[in-house]
C-alpha positions in Angstrom: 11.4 16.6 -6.4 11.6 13.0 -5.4 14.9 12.0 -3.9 15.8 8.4 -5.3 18.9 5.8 -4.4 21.3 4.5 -6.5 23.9 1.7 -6.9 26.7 1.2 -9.1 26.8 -2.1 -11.2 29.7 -2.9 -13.4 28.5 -4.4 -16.9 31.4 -6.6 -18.5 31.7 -7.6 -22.2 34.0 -10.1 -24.0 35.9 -7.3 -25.4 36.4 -5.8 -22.1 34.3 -2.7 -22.4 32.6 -1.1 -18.9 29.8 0.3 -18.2 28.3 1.8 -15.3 25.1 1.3 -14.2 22.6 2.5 -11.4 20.9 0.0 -8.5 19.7 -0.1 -4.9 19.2 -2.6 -2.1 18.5 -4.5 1.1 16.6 -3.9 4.2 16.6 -6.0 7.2 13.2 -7.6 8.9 13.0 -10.6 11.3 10.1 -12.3 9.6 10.0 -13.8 6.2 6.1 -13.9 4.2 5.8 -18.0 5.3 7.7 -18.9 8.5 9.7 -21.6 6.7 10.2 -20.5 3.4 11.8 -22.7 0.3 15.9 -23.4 0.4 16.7 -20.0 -1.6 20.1 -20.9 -2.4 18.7 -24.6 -3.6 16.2 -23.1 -5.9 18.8 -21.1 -7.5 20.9 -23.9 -8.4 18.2 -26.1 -9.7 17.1 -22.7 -12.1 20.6 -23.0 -13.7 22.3 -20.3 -11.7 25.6 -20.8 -9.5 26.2 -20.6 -5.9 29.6 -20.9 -4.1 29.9 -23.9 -2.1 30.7 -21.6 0.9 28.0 -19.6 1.3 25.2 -19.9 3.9 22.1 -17.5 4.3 22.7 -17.1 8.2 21.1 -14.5 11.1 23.4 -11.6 11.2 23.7 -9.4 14.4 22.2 -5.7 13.7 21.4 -7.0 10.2 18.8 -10.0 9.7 19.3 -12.7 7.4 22.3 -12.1 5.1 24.7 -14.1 3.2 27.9 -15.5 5.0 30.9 -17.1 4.1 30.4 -20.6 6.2 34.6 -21.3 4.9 37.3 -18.9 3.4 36.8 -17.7 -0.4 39.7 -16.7 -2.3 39.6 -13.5 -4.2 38.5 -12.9 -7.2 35.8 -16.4 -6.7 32.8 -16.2 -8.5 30.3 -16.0 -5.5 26.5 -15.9 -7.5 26.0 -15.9 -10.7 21.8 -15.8 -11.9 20.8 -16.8 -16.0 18.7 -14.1 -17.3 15.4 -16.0 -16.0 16.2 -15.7 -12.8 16.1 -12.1 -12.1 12.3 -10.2 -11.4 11.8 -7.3 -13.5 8.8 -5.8 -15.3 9.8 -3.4 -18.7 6.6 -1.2 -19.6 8.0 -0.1 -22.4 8.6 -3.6 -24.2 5.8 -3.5 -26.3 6.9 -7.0 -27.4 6.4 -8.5 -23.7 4.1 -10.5 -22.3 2.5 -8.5 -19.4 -1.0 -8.0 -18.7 -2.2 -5.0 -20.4 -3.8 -3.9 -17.1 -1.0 -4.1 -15.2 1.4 -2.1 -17.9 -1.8 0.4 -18.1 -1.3 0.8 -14.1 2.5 1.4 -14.2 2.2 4.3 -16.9 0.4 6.1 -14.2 3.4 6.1 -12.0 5.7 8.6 -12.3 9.5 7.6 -13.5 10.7 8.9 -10.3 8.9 6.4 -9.0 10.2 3.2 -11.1 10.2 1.6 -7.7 6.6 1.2 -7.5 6.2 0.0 -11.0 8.8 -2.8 -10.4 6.5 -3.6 -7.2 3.5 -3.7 -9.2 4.8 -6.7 -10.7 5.9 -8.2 -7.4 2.2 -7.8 -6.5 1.4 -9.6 -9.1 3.7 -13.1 -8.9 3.2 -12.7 -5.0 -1.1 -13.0 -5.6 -0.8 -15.7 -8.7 -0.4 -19.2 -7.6 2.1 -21.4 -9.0 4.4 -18.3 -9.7 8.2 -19.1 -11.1 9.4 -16.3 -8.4 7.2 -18.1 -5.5 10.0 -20.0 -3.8 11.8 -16.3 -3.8 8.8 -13.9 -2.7 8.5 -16.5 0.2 12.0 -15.2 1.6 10.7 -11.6 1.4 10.5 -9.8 4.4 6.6 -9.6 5.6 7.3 -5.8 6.9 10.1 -3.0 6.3 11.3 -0.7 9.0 11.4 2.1 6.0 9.6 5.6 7.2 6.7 5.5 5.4 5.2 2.6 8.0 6.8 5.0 10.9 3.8 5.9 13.2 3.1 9.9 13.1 5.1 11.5 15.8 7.7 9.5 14.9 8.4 10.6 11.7 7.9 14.4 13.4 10.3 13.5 15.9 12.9 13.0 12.6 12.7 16.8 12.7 14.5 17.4 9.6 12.5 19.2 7.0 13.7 17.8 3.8 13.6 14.1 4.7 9.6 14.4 6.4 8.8 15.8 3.4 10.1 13.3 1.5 8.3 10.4 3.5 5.2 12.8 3.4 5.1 12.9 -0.4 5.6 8.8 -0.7 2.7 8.6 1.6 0.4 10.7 -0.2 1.3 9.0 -3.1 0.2 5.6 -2.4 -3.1 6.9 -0.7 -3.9 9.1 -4.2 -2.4 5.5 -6.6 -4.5 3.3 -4.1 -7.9 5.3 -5.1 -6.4 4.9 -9.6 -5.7 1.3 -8.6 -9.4 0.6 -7.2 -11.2 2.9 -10.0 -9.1 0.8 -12.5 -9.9 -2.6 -11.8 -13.5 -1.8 -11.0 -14.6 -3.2 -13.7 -12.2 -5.6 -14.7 -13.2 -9.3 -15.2 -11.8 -11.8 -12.5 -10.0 -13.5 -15.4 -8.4 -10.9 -16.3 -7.7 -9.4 -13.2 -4.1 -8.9 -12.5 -3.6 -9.7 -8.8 -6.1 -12.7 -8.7 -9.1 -10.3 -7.3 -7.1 -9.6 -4.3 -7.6 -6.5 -2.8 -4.9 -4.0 -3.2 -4.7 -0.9 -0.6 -1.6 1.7 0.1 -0.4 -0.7 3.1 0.6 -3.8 0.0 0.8 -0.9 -2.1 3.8 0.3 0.6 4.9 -3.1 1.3 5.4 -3.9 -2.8 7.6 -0.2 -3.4 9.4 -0.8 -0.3 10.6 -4.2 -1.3 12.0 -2.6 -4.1 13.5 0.0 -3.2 15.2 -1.9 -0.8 16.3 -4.5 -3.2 16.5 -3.8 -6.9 18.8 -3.1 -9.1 18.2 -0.7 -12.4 20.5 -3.2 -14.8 20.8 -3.2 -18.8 18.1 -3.8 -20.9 18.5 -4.0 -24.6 21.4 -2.4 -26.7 20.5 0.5 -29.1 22.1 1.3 -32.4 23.9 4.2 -30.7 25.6 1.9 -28.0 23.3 2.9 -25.0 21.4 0.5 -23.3 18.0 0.3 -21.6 18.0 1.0 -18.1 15.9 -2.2 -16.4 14.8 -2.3 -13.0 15.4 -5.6 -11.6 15.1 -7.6 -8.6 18.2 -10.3 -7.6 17.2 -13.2 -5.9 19.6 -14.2 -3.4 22.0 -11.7 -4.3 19.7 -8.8 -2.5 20.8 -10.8 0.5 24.1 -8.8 0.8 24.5 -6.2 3.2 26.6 -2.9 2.3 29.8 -1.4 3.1 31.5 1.2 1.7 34.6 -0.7 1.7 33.2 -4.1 -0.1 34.4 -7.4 -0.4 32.2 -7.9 -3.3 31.2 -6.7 -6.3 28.3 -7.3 -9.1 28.5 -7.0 -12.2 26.0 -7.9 -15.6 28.6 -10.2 -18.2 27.6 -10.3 -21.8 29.3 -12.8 -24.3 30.0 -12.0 -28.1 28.0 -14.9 -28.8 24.8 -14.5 -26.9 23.0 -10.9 -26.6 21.2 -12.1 -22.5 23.2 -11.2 -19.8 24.0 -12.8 -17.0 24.1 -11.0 -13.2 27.2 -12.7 -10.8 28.8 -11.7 -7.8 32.6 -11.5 -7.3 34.9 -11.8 -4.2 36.9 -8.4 -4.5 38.9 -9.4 -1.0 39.6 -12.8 0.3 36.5 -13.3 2.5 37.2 -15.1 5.8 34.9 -17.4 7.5 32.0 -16.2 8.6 32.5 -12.6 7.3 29.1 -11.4 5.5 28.9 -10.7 2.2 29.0 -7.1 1.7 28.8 -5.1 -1.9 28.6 -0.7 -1.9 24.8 0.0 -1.7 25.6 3.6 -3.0 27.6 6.4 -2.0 24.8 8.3 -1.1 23.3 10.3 2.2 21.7 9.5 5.3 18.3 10.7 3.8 18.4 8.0 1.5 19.3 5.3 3.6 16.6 5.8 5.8 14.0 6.4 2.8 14.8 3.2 0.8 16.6 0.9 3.3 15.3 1.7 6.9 19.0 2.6 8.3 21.4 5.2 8.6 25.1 5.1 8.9 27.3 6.5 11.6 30.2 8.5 10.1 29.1 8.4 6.4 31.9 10.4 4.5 28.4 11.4 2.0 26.4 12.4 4.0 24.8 16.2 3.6 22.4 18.1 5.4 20.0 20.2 3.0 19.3 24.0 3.9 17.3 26.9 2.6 19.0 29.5 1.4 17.3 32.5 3.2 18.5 36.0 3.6 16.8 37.1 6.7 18.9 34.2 8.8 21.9 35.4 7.4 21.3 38.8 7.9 20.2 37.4 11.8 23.4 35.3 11.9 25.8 38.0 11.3 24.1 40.2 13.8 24.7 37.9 16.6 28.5 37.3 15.6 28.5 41.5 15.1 29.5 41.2 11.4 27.6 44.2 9.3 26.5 43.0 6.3 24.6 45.4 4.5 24.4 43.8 1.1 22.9 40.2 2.7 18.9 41.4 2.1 19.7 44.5 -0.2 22.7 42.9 -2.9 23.8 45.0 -5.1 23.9 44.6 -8.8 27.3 42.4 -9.5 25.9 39.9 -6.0 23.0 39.5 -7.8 24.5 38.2 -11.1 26.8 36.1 -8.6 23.5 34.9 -6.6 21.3 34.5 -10.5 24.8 32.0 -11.7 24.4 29.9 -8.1 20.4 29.7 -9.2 19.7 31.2 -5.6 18.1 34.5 -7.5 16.1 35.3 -10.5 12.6 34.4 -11.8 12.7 30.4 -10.8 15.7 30.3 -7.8 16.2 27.3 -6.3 16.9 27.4 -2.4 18.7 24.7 -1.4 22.1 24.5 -0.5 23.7 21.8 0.6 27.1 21.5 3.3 28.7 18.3 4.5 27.7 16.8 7.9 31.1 16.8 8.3 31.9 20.4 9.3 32.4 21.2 5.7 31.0 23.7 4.1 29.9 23.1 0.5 32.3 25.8 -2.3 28.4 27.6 -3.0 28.5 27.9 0.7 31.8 29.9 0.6 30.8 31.7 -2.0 27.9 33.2 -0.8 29.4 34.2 2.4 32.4 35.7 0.9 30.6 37.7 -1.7 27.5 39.1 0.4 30.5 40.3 3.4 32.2 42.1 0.3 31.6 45.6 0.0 30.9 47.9 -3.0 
């Protein structure tokens, strides 16, 4: 199963109605794609968007480039707010779109765990075509990401945590296997109609293109059905992917919909009064460790959600309460009524699934406590 990240976007209405939505974020590099790249928050401006007066894209220690408050901002200021043009996103499903053919054909072979690398394939494309609306943007890109799947090979073993090496294993063999469908693909495709410009596209731009993403997209609403769901939209936020996170924010973003105009528009909120030179920060996710390091290149120190994955295996708990001198006959032979307990916990039967989880925390997860209490119980 492919682990994926997630962030929480608010989506506001005239009639006051909330949504909530999923999204994920930033990851810090020193070096932009050109070494003086276009006036980001200029360019959103002149596109119709809004950008507080005092905010400043600014070298953050620990962090990179980031958005800072150059003068106090009172709460509840509107900090960004981007027209629907603005944002990057790339719908295959929109049968009424504009997008090459080729390109949608490529992103149907992705899987939808995997929306990430769809979204890149359209960054691949506006970062190859010259003249590109998103050019000035795609210049402020990081030129590399310290995610895992550029880690060199012992030092992704010296991670040794099963779970999360598999996980970067299974994102690398993916863009090897979707470099070789990419390549048969445009083989024969005619340079005018070629959707990177001929450019040669391997798993390294491949890698570059889904980390991006994944370390700066949102998944926003798309369009409205008759039942009142909406689309979900991966999207990339120029300038507002600039944020860094905290878990205890001093901003918030949210989509805001008028009765009298079905687009959307994407802003940024003060939650807090933000002091000067305080970084903009917004909740990335409440989410683990293994996912911060898969999508953003980081890990948190003391993250109240982190877990640790294990396998639930009889045999080491049978060895465990050997060496504390606990008899457990029932561990590796259960008896009927365990079994029924284990089959309801999906940890027996004809398709169990292993894995447990327990807090880093020192606290063990209620399956956890349930299997230790039931298997010590005698007949």
């Amino acid at each position: 199963m492919w682990r994926a990240s997630s962030r929480e976007v608010v989506t506001l209405s005239n009639s006051s109605i909330s949504h909530t939505l999923c999204r994920s974020l930033t990851c810090s590099a020193s070096s932009r794609i050109v070494p003086h790249p276009p006036d980001l928050l200029n360019w959103v401006r002149k596109e119709g968007g809004f950008v507080h007066h005092s905010l400043k894209i600014a070298h953050i220690p620990s962090y990179g480039l980031g958005l800072l408050a150059s003068h106090e901002i009172p709460q509840g200021s509107d900090l960004i707010v981007l027209p629907p043009h603005i944002p990057l996103k790339f719908d295959v499903f929109n049968h009424g779109s504009s997008y090459s053919p080729i390109l949608t054909d490529l992103a149907l072979h992705i899987p939808e765990e995997l929306w990430t690398m769809r979204l890149g394939l359209k960054l691949l494309q506006e970062r190859a075509r010259s003249g590109s609306f998103w050019w000035p943007y795609i210049n402020n890109l990081p030129d590399t990401y310290s995610v895992p799947i550029f880690f060199q090979r012992k030092d992704i073993l010296n991670l040794q945590y099963s779970p999360l090496i598999n996980q970067i294993n299974k994102r690398c063999r993916f863009l090897f296997d979707f470099e070789k469908q990419v390549k048969e693909i445009l083989a024969n495709v005619k340079p005018e109609n070629h959707p990177f410009g001929g450019q040669d596209i391997n798993a390294s731009s491949l890698g570059w293109a889904m980390s991006a993403v994944s370390s700066r997209a949102f998944r926003l609403h798309g369009d409205k059905h008759s039942d009142g769901v909406y689309d979900s939209v991966p999207t990339m936020l120029p300038l507002i992917d600039m944020c860094n996170h905290s878990f205890y924010p001093n901003a918030k973003i949210s989509q805001l919909q008028s009765l009298e105009d079905a687009k959307m528009l994407v802003k940024v909120v003060a939650e807090k009064h933000i002091n000067r030179d305080v970084p903009l920060e917004i909740n990335y996710g409440n989410m683990s460790n293994d996912l911060f390091l898969l999508d953003y290149g980081f890990v948190i120190s003391s993250n109240p959600y982190d877990t640790i994955e294990l396998k639930y295996d009889p045999h080491l708990l049978d060895a465990a309460s050997a060496a504390v001198g606990v008899d457990s006959p029932y561990i590796e032979s259960p008896a009927l009524w365990q079994l029924e307990i284990l089959s309801a916990l999906q940890l027996a039967g004809e398709s169990p699934s292993l894995k447990v989880y327990t807090s880093s925390f020192d606290c063990l997860s209620y399956n956890f406590v349930i299997i230790a209490r039931m298997l010590h119980q005698y007949v």
